[in-house]
PyMOL Python script that loads the backbone (N, CA, C, O; Angstrom):
from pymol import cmd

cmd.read_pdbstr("""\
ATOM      1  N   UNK A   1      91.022 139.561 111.978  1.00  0.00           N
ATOM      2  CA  UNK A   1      90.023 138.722 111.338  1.00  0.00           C
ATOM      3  C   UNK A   1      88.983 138.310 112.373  1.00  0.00           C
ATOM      4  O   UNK A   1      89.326 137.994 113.512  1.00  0.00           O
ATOM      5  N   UNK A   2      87.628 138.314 111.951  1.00  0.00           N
ATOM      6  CA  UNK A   2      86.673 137.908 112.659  1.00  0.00           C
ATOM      7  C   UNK A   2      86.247 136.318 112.423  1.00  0.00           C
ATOM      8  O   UNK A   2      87.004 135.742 111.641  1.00  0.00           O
ATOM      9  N   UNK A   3      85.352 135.645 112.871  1.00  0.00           N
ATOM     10  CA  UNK A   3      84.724 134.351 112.484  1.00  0.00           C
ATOM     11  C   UNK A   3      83.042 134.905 113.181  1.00  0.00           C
ATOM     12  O   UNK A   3      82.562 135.291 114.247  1.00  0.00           O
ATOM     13  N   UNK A   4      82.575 134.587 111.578  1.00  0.00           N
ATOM     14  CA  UNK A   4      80.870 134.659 111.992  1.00  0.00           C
ATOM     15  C   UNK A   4      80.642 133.322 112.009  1.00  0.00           C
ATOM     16  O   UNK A   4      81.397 132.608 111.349  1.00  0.00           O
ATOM     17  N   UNK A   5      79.657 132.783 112.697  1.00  0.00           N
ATOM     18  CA  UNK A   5      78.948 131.818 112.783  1.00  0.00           C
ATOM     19  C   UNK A   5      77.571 131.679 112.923  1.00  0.00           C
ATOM     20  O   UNK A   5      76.972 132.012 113.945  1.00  0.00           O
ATOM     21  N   UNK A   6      76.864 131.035 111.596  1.00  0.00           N
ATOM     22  CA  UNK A   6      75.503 130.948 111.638  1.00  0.00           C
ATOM     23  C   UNK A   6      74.879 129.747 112.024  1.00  0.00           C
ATOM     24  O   UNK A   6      75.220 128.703 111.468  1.00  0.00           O
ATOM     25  N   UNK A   7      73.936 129.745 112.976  1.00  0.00           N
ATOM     26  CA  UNK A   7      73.504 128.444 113.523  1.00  0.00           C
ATOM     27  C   UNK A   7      72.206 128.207 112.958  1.00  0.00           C
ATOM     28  O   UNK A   7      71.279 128.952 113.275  1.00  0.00           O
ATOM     29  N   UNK A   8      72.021 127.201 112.110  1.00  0.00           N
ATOM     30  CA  UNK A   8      70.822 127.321 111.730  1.00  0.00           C
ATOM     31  C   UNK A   8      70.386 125.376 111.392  1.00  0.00           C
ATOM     32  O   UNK A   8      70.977 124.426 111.904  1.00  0.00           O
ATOM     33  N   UNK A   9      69.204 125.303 110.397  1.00  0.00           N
ATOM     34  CA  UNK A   9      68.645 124.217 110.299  1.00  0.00           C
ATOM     35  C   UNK A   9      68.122 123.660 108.992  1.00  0.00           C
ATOM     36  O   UNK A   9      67.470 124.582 108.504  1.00  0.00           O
ATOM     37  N   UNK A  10      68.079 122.621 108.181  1.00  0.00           N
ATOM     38  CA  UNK A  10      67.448 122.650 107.062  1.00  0.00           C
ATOM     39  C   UNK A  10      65.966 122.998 106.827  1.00  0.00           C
ATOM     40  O   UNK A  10      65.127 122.362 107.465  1.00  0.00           O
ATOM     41  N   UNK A  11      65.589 123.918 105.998  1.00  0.00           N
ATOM     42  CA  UNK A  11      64.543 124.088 105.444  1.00  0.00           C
ATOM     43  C   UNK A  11      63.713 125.057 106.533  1.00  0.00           C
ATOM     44  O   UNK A  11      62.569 124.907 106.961  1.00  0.00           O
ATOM     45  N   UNK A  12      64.651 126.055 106.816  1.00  0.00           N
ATOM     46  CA  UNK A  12      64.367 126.743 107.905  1.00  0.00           C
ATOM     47  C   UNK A  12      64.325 128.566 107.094  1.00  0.00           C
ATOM     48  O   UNK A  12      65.399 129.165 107.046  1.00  0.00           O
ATOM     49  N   UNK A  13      63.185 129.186 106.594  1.00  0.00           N
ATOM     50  CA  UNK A  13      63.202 130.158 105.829  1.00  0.00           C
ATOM     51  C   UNK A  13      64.040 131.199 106.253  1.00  0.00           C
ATOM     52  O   UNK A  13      64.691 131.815 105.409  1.00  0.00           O
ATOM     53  N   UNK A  14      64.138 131.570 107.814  1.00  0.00           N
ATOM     54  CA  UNK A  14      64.607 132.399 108.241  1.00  0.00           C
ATOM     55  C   UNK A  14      66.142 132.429 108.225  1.00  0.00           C
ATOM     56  O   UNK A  14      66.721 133.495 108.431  1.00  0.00           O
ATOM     57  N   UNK A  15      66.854 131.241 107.977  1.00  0.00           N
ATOM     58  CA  UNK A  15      67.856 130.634 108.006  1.00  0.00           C
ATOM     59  C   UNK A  15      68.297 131.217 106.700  1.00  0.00           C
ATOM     60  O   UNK A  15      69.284 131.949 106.628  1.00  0.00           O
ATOM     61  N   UNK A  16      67.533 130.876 105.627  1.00  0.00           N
ATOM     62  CA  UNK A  16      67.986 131.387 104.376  1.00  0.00           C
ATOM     63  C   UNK A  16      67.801 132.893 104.315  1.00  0.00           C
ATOM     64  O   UNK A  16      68.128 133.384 103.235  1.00  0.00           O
ATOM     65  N   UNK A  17      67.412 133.616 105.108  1.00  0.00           N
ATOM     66  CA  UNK A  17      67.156 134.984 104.633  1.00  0.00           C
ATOM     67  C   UNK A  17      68.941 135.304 105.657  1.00  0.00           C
ATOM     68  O   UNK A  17      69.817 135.966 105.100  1.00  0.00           O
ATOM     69  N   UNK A  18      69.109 134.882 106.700  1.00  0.00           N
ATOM     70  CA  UNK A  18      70.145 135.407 107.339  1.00  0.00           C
ATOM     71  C   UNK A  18      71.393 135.059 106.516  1.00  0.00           C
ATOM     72  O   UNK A  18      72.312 135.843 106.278  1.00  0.00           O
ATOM     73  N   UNK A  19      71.284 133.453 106.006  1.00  0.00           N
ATOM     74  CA  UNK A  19      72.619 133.686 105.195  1.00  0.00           C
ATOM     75  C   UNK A  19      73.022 134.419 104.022  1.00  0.00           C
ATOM     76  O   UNK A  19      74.165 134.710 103.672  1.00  0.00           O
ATOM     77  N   UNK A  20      71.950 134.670 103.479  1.00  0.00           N
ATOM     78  CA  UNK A  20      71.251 136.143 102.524  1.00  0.00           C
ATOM     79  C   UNK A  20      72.193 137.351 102.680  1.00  0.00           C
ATOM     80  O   UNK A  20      72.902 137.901 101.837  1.00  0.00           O
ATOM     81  N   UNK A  21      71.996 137.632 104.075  1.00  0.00           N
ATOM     82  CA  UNK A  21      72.113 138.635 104.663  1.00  0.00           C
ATOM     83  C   UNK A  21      73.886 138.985 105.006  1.00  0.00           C
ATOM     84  O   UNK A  21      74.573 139.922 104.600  1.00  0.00           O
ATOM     85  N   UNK A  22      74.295 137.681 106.019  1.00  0.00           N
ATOM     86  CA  UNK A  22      75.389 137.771 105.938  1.00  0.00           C
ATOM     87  C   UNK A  22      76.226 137.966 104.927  1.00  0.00           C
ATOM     88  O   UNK A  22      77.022 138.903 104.866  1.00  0.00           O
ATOM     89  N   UNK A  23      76.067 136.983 103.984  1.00  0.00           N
ATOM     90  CA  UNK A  23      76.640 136.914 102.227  1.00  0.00           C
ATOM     91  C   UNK A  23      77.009 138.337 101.990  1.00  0.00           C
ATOM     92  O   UNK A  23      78.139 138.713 101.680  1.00  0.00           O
ATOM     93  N   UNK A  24      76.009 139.066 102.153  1.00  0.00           N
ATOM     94  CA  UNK A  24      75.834 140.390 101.187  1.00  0.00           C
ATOM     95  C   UNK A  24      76.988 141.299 101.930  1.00  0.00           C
ATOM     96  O   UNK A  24      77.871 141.958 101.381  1.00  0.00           O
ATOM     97  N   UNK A  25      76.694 141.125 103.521  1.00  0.00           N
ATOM     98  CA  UNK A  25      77.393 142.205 104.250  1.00  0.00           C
ATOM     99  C   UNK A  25      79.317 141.568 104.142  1.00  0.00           C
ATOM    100  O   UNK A  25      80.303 142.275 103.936  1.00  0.00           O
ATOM    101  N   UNK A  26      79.286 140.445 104.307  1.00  0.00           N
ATOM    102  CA  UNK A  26      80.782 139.874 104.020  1.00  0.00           C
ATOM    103  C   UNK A  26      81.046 140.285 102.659  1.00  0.00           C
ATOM    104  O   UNK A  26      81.679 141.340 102.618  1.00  0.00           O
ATOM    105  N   UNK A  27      80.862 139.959 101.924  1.00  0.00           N
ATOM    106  CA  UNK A  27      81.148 140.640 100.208  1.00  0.00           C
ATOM    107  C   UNK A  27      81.638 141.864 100.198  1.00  0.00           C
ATOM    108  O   UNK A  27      82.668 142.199  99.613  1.00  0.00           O
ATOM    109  N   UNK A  28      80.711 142.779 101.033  1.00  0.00           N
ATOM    110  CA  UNK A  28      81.116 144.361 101.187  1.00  0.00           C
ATOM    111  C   UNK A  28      82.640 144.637 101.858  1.00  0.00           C
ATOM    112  O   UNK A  28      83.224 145.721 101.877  1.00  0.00           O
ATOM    113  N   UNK A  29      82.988 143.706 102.253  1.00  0.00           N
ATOM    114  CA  UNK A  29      84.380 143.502 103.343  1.00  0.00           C
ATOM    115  C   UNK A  29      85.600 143.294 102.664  1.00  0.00           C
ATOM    116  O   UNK A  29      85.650 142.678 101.599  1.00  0.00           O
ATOM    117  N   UNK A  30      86.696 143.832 103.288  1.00  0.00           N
ATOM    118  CA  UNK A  30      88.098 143.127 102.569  1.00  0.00           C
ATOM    119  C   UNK A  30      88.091 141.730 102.358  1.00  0.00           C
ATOM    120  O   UNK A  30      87.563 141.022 103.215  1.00  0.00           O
ATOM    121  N   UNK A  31      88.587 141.229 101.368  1.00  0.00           N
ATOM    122  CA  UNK A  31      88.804 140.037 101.488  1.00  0.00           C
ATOM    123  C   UNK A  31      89.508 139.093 102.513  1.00  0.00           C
ATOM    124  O   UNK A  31      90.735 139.182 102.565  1.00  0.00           O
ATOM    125  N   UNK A  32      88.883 138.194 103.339  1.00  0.00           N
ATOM    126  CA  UNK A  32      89.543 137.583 104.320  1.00  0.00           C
ATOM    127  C   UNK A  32      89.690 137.752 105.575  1.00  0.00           C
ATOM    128  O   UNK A  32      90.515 137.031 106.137  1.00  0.00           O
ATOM    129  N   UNK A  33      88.911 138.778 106.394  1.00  0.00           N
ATOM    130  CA  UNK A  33      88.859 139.619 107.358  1.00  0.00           C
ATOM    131  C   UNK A  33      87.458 139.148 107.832  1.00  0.00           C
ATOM    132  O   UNK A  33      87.154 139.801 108.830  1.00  0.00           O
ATOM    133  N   UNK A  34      86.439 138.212 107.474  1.00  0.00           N
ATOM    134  CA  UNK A  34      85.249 137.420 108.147  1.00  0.00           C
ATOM    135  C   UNK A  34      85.353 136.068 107.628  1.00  0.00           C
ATOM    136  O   UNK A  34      85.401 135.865 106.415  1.00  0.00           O
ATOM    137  N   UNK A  35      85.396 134.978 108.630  1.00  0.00           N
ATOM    138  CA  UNK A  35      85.814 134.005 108.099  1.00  0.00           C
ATOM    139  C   UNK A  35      84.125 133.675 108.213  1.00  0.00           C
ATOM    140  O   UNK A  35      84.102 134.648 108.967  1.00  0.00           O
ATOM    141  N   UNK A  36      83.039 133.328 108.182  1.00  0.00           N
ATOM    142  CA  UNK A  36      82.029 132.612 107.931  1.00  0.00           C
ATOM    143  C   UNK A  36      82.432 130.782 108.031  1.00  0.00           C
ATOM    144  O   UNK A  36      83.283 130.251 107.318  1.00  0.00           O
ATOM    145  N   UNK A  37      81.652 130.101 109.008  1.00  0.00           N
ATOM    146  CA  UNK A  37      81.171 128.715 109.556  1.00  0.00           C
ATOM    147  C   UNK A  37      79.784 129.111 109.264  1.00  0.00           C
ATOM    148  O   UNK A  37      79.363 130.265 109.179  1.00  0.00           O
ATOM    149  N   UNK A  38      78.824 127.520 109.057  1.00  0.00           N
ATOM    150  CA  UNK A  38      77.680 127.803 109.283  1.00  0.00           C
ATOM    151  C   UNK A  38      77.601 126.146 110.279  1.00  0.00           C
ATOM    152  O   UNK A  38      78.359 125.198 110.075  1.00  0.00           O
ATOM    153  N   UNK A  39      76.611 126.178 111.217  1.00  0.00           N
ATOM    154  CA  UNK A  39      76.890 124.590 111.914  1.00  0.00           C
ATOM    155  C   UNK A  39      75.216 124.607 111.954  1.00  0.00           C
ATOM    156  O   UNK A  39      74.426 125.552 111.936  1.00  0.00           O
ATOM    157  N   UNK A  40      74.998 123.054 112.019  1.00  0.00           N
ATOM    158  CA  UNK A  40      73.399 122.904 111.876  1.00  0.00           C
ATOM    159  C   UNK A  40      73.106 122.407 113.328  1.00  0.00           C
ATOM    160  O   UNK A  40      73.827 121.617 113.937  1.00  0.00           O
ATOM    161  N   UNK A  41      71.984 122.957 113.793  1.00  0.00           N
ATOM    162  CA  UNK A  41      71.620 121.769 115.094  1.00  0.00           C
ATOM    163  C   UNK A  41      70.977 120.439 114.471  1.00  0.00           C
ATOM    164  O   UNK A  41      70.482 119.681 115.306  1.00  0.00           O
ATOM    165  N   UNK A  42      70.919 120.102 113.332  1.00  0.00           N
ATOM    166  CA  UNK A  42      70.345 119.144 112.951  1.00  0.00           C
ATOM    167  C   UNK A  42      71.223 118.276 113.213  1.00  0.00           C
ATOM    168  O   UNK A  42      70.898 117.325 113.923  1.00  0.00           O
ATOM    169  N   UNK A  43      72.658 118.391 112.671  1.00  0.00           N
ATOM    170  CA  UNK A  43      73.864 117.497 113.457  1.00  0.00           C
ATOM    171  C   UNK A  43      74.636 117.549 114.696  1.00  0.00           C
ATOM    172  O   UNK A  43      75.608 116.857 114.997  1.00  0.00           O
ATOM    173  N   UNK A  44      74.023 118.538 115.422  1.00  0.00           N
ATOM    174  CA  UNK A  44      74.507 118.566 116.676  1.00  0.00           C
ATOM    175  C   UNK A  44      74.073 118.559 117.537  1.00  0.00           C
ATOM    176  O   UNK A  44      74.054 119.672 118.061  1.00  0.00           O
ATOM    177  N   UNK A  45      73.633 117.801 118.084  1.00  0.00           N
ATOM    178  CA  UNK A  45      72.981 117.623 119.702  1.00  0.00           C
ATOM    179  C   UNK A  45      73.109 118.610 120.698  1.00  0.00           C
ATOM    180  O   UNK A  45      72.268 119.048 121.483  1.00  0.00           O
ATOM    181  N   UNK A  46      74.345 118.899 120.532  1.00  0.00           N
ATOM    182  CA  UNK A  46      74.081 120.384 121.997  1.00  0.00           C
ATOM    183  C   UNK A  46      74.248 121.420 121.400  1.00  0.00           C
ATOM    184  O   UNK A  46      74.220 122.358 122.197  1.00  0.00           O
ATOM    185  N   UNK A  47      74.442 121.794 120.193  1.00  0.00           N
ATOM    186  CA  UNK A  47      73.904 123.297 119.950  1.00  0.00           C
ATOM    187  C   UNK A  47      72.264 123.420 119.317  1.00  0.00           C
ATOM    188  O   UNK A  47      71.708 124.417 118.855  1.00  0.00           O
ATOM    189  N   UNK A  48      71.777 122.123 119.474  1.00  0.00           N
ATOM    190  CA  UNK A  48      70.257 121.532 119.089  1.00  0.00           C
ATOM    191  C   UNK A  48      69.512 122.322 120.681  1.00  0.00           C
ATOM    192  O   UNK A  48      68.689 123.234 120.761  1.00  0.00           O
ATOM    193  N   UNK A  49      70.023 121.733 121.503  1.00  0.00           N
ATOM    194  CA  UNK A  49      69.858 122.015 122.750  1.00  0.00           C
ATOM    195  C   UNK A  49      69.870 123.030 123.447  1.00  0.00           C
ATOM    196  O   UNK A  49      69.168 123.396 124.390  1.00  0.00           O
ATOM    197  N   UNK A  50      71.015 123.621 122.738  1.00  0.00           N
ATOM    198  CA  UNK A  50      70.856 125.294 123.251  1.00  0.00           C
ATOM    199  C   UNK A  50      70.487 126.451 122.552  1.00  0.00           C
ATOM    200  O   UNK A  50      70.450 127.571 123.062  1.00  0.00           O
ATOM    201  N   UNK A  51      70.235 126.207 121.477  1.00  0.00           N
ATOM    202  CA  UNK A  51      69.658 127.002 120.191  1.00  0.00           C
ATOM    203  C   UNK A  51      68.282 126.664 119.925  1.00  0.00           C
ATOM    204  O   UNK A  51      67.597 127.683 120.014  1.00  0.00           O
ATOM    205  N   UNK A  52      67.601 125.644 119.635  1.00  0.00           N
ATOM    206  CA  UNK A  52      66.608 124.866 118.775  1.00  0.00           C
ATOM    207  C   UNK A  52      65.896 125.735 118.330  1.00  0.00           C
ATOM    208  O   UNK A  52      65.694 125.798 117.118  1.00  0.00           O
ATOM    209  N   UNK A  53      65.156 126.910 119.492  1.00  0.00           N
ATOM    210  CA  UNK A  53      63.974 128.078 119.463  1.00  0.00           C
ATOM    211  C   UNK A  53      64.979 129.095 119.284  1.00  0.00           C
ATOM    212  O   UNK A  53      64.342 130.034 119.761  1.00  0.00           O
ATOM    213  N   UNK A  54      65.868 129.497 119.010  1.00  0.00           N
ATOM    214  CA  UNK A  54      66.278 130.658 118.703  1.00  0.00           C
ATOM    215  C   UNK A  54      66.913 131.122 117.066  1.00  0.00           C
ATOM    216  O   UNK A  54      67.180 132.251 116.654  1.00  0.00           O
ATOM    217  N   UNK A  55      67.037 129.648 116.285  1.00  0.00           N
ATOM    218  CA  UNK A  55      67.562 129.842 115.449  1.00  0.00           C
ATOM    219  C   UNK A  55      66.945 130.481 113.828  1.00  0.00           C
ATOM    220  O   UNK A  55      65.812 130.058 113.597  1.00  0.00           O
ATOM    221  N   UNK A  56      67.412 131.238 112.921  1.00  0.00           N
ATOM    222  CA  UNK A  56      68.835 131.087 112.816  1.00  0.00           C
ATOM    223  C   UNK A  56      69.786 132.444 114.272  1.00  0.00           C
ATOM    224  O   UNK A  56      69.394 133.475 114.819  1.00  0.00           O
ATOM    225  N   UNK A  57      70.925 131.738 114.333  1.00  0.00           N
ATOM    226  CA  UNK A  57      71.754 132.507 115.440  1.00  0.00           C
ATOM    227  C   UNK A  57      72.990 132.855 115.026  1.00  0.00           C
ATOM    228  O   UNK A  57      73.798 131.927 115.053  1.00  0.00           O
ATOM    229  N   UNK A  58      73.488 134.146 114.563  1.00  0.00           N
ATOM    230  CA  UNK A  58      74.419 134.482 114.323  1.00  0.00           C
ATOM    231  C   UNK A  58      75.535 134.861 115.878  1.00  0.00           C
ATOM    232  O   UNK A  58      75.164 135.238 116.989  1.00  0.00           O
ATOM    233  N   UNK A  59      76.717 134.625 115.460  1.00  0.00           N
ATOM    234  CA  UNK A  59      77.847 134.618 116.370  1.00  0.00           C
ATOM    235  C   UNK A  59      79.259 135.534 115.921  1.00  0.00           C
ATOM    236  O   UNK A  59      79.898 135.224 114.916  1.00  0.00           O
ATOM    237  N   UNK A  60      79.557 136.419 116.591  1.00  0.00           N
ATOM    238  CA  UNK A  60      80.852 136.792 116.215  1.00  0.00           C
ATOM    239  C   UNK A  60      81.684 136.528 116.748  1.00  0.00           C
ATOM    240  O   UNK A  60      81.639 137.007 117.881  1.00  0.00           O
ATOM    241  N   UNK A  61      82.715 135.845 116.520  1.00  0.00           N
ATOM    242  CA  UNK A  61      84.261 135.645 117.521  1.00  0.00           C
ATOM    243  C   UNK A  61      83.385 134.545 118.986  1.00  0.00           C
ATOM    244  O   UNK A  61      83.906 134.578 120.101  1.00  0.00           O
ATOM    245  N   UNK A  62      82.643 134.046 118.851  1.00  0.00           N
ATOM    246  CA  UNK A  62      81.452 133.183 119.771  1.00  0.00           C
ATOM    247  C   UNK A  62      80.971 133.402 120.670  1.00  0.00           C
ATOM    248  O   UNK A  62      80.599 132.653 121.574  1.00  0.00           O
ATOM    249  N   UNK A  63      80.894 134.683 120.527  1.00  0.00           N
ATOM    250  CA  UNK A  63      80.062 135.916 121.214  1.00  0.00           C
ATOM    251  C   UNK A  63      78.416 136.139 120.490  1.00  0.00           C
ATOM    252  O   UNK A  63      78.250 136.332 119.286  1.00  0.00           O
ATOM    253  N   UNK A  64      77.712 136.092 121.130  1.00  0.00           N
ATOM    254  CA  UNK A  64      75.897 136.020 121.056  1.00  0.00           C
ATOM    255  C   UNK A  64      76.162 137.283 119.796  1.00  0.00           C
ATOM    256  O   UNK A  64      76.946 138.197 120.052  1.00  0.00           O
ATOM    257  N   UNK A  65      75.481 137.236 118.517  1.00  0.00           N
ATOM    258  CA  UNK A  65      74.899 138.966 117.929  1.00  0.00           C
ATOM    259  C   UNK A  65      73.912 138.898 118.252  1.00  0.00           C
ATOM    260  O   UNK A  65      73.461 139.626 119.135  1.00  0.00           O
ATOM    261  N   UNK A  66      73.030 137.721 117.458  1.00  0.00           N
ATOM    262  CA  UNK A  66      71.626 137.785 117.564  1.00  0.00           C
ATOM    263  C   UNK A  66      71.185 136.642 116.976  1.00  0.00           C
ATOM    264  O   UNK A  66      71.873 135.807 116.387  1.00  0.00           O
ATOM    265  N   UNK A  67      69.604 136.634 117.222  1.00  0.00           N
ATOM    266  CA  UNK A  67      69.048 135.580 116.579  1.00  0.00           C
ATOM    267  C   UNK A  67      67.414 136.101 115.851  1.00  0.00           C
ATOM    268  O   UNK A  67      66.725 137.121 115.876  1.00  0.00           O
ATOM    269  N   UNK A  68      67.338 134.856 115.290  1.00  0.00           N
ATOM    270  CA  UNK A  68      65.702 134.721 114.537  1.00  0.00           C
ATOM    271  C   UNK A  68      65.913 135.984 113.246  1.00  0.00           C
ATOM    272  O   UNK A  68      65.964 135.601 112.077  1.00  0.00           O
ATOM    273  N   UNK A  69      66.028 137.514 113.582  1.00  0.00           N
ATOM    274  CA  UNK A  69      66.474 137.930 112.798  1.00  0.00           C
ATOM    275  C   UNK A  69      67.840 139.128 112.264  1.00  0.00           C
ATOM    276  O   UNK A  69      68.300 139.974 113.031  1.00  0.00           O
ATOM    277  N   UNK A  70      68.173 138.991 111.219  1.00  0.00           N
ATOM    278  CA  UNK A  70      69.651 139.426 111.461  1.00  0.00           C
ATOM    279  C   UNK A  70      69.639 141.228 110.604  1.00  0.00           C
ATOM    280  O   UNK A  70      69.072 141.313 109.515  1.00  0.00           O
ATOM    281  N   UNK A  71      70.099 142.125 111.038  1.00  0.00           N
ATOM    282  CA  UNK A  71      69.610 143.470 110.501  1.00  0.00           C
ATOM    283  C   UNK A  71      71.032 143.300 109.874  1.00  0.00           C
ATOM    284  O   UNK A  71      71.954 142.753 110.479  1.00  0.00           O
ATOM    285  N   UNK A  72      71.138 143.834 108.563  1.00  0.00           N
ATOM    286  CA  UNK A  72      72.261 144.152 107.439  1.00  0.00           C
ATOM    287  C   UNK A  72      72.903 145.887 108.336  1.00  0.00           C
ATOM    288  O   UNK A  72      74.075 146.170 108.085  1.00  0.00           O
ATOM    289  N   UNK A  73      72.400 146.522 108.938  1.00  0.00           N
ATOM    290  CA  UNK A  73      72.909 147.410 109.504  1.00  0.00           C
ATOM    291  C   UNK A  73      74.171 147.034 110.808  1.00  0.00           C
ATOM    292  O   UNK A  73      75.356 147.254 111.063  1.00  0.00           O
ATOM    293  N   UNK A  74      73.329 146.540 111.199  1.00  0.00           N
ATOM    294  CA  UNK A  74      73.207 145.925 112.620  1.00  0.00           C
ATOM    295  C   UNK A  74      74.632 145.197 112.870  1.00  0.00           C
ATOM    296  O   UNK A  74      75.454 145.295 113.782  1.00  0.00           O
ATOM    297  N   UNK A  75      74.584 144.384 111.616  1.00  0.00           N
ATOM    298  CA  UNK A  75      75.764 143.441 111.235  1.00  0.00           C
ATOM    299  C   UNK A  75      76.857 144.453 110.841  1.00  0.00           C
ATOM    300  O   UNK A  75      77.827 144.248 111.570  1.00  0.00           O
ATOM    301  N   UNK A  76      76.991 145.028 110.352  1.00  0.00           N
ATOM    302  CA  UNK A  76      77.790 145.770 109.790  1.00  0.00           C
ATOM    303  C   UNK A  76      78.874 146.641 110.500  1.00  0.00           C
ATOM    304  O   UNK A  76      80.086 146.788 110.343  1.00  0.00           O
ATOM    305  N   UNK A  77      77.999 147.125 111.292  1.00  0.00           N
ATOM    306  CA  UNK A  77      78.251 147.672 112.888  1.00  0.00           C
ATOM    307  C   UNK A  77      79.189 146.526 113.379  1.00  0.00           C
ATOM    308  O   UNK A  77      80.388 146.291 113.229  1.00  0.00           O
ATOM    309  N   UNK A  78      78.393 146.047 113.881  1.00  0.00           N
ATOM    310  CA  UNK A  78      79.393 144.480 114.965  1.00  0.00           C
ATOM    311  C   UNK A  78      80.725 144.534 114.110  1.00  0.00           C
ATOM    312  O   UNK A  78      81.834 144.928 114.472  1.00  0.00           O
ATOM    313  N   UNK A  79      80.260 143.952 112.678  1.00  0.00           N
ATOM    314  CA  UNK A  79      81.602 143.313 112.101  1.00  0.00           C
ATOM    315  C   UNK A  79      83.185 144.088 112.155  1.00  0.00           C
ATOM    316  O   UNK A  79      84.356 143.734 112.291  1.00  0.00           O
ATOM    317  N   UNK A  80      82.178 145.753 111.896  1.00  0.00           N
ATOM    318  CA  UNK A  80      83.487 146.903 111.961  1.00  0.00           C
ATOM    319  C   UNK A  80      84.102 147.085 113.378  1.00  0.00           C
ATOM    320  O   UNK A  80      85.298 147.367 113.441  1.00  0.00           O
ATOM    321  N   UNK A  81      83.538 146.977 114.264  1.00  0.00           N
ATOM    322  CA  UNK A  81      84.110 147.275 115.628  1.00  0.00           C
ATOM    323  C   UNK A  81      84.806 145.773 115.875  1.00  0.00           C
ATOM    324  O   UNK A  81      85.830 145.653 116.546  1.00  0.00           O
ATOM    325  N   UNK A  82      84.232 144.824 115.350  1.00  0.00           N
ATOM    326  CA  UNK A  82      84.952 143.636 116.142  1.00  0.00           C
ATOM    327  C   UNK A  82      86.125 143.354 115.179  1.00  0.00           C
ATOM    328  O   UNK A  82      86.892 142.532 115.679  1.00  0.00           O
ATOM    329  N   UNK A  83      86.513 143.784 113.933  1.00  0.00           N
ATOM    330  CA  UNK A  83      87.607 143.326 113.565  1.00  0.00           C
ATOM    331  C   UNK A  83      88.452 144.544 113.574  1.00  0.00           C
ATOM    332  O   UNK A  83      89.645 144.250 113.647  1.00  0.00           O
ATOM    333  N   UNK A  84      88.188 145.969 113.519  1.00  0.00           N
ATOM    334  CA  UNK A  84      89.040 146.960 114.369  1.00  0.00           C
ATOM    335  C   UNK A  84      89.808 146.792 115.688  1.00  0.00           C
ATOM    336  O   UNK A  84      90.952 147.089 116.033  1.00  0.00           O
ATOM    337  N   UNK A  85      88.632 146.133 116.381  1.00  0.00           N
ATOM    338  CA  UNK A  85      89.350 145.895 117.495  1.00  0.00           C
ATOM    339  C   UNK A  85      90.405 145.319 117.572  1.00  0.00           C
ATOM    340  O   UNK A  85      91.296 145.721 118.320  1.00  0.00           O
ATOM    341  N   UNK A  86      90.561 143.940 116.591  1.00  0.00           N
ATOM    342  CA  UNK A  86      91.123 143.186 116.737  1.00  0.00           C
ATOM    343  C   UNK A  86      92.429 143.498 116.067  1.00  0.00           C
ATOM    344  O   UNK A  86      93.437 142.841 116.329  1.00  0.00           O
ATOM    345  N   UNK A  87      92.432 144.583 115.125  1.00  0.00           N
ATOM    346  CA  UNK A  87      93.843 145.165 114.579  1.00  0.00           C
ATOM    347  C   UNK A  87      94.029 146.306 115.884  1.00  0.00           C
ATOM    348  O   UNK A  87      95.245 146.138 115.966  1.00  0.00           O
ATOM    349  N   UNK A  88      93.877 146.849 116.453  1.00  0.00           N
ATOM    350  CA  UNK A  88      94.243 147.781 117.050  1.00  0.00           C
ATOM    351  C   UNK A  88      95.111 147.338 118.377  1.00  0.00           C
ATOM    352  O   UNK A  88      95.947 147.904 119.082  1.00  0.00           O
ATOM    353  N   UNK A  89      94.224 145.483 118.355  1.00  0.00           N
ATOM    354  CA  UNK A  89      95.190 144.717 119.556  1.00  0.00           C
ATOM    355  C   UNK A  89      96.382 144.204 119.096  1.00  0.00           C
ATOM    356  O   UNK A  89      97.191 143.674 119.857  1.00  0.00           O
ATOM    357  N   UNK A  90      96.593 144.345 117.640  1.00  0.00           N
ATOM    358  CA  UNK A  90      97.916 143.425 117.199  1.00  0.00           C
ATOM    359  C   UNK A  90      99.475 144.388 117.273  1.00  0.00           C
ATOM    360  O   UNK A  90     100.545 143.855 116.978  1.00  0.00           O
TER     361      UNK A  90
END
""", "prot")
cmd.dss("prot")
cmd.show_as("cartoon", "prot")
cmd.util.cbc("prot")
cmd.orient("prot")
């Protein structure tokens, strides 16, 4: 199982197109195998701090993917290698 994490902000367009994005590509997935968090810097002071200009910021396993914008390919990729991996370690 993976954990994505989207860092994003209210009323932030780009924000809504990535969770868009993610949505679509998790759906395509076994059930239960991407756990999805989303955390705001609006309530958090230090990921405010270390994000503010980069967001929205997707995360796998809390490892950097990317930010500002998120490719449905791109993602898809990551998600398959990072939760392969993670059966192939069990």
């Amino acid at each position: 199982m993976a954990t994505l994490t989207i860092i994003s902000k209210p009323g932030c367009h780009l924000c809504d197109v990535a969770r868009e994005i993610v949505d679509l590509v998790v759906a395509e997935r076994p059930d239960g195998d991407v756990d999805v968090e989303e955390l705001s810097i609006a309530d958090d002071p230090a990921l405010s701090a270390q994000w503010w200009e980069k967001i929205p910021v997707v995360l796998i396993d809390g490892q950097l993917h990317g930010h500002w914008r998120v490719s449905p390919d791109r993602l898809r990729i990551a998600l398959n290698d990072t939760v392969g991996a993670g059966e192939e370690a069990e």
